[in-house]
Residue frames as qw, qx, qy, qz and C-alpha x, y, z in Angstrom:
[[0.088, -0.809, -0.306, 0.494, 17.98, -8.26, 11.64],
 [0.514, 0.442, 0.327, 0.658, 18.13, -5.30, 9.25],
 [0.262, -0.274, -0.226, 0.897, 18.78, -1.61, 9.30],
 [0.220, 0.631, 0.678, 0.306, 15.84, 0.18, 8.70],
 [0.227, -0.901, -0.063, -0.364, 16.51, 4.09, 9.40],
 [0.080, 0.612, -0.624, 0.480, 18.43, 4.06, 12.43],
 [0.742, -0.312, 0.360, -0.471, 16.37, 1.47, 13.95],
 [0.068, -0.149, 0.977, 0.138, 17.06, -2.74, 13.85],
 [0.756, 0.058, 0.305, -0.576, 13.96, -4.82, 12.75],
 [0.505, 0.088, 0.805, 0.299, 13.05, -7.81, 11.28],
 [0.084, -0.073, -0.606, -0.788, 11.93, -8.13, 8.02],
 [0.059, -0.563, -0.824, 0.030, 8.84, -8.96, 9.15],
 [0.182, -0.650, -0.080, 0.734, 8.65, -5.19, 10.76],
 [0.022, -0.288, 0.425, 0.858, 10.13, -3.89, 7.52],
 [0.042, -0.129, -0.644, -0.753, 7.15, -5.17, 5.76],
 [0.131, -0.682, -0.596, 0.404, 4.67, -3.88, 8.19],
 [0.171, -0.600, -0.117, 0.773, 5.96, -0.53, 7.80],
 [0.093, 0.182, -0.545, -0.813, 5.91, -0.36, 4.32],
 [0.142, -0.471, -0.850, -0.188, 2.56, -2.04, 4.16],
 [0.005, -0.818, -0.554, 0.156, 1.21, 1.10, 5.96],
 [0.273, -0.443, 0.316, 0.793, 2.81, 3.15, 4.25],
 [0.010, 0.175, 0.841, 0.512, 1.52, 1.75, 1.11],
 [0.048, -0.570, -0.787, 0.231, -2.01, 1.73, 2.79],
 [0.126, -0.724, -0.371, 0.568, -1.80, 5.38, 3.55],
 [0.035, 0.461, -0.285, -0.840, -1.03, 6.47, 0.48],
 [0.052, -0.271, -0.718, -0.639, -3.85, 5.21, -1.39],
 [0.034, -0.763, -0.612, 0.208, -6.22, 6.31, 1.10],
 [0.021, -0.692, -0.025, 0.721, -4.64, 9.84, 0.46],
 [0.202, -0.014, 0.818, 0.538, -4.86, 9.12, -3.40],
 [0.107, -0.443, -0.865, -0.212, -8.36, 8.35, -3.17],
 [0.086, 0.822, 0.554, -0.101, -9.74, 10.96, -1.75],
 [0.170, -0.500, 0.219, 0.820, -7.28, 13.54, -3.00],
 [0.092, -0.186, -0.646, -0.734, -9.01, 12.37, -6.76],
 [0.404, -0.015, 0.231, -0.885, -12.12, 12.34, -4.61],
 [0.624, 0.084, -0.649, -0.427, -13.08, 8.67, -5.32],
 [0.775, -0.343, 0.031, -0.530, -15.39, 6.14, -3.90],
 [0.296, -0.288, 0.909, 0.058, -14.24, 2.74, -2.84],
 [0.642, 0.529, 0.555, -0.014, -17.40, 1.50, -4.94],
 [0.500, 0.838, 0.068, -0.207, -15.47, 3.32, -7.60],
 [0.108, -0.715, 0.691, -0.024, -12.07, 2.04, -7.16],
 [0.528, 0.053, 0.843, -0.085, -13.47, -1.42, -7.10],
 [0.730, 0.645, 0.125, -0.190, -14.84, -0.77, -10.64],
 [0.344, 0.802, -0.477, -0.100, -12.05, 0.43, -11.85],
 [0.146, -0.503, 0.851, -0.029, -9.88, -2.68, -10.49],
 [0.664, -0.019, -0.694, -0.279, -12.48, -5.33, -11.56],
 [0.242, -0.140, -0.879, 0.386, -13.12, -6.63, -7.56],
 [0.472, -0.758, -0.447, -0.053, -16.19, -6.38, -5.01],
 [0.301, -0.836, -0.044, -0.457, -16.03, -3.09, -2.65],
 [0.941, -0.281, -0.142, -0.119, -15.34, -5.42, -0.24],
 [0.824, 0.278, -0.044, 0.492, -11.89, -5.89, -1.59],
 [0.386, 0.594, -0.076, 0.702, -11.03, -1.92, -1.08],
 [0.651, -0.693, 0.030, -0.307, -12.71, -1.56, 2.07],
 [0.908, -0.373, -0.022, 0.188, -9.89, -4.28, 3.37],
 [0.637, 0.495, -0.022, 0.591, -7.23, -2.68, 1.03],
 [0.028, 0.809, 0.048, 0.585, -7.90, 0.36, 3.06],
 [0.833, -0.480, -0.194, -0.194, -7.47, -1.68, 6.54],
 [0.136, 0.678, -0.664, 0.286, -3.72, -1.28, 7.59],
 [0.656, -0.160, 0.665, -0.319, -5.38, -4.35, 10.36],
 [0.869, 0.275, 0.411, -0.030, -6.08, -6.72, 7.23],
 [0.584, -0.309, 0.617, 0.426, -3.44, -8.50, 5.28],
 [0.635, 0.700, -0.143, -0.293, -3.28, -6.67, 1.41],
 [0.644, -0.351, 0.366, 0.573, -0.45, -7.86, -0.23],
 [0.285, -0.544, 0.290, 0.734, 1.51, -5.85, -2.10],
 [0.264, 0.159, 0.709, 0.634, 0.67, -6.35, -5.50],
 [0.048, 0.657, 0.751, 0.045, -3.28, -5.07, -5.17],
 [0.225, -0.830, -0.083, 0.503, -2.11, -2.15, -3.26],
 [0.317, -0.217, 0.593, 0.708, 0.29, -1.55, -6.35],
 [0.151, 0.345, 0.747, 0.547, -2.29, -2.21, -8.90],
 [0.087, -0.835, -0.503, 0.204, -4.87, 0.26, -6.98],
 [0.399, -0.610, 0.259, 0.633, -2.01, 2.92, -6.65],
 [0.220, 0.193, 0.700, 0.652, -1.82, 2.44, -10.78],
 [0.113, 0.742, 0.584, 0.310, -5.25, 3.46, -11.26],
 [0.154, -0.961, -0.019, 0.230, -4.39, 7.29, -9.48],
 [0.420, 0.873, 0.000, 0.245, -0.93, 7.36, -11.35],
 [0.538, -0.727, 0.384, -0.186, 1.30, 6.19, -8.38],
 [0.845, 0.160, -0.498, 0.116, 3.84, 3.23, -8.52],
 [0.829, -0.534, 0.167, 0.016, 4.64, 1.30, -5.13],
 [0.618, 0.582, -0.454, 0.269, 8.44, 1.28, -5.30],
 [0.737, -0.562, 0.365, 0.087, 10.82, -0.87, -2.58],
 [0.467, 0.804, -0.334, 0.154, 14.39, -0.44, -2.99],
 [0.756, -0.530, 0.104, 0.371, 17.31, -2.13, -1.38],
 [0.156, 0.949, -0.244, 0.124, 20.94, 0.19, -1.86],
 [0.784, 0.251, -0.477, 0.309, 24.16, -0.63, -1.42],
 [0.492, -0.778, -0.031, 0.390, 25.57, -0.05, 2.64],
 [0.063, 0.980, -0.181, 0.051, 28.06, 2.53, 2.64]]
């Protein structure tokens, strides 16, 4: 188990949360620059398809894609562990 906030979880948890976390800021990215997912999928070299799922918090991105998407608006996906007090 790990402390995540004031709460216990697993890691499993911990990378849920950050996975929609991640999610939700490229949907707010994307339409803050006002961009298509058929334009986001140019720009990243994949099928539509690809951003449409990216965008899915229910389907399994991993981390890197979401990262490399996040790049194209000028964003960098940062996870940090700190030292306990």
């Amino acid at each position: 188990m790990l402390y995540y906030g004031s709460h216990m979880t697993t890691v499993r948890n911990l990378k849920g949360d950050v996975d929609k976390r991640a999610y939700h800021k490229l949907y707010l990215a994307m339409r803050e620059a006002g961009m298509t997912n058929v334009q986001l999928a140019r720009k990243l070299g994949c099928d539509e398809k690809e951003v449409r799922r990216m965008l899915d918090p229910r389907h399994p991105t991993k981390l890197p894609m979401i990262k490399e998407a996040l790049d194209v608006f000028g964003q960098r996906l940062v996870v940090s562990v700190e030292e306990a007090a």
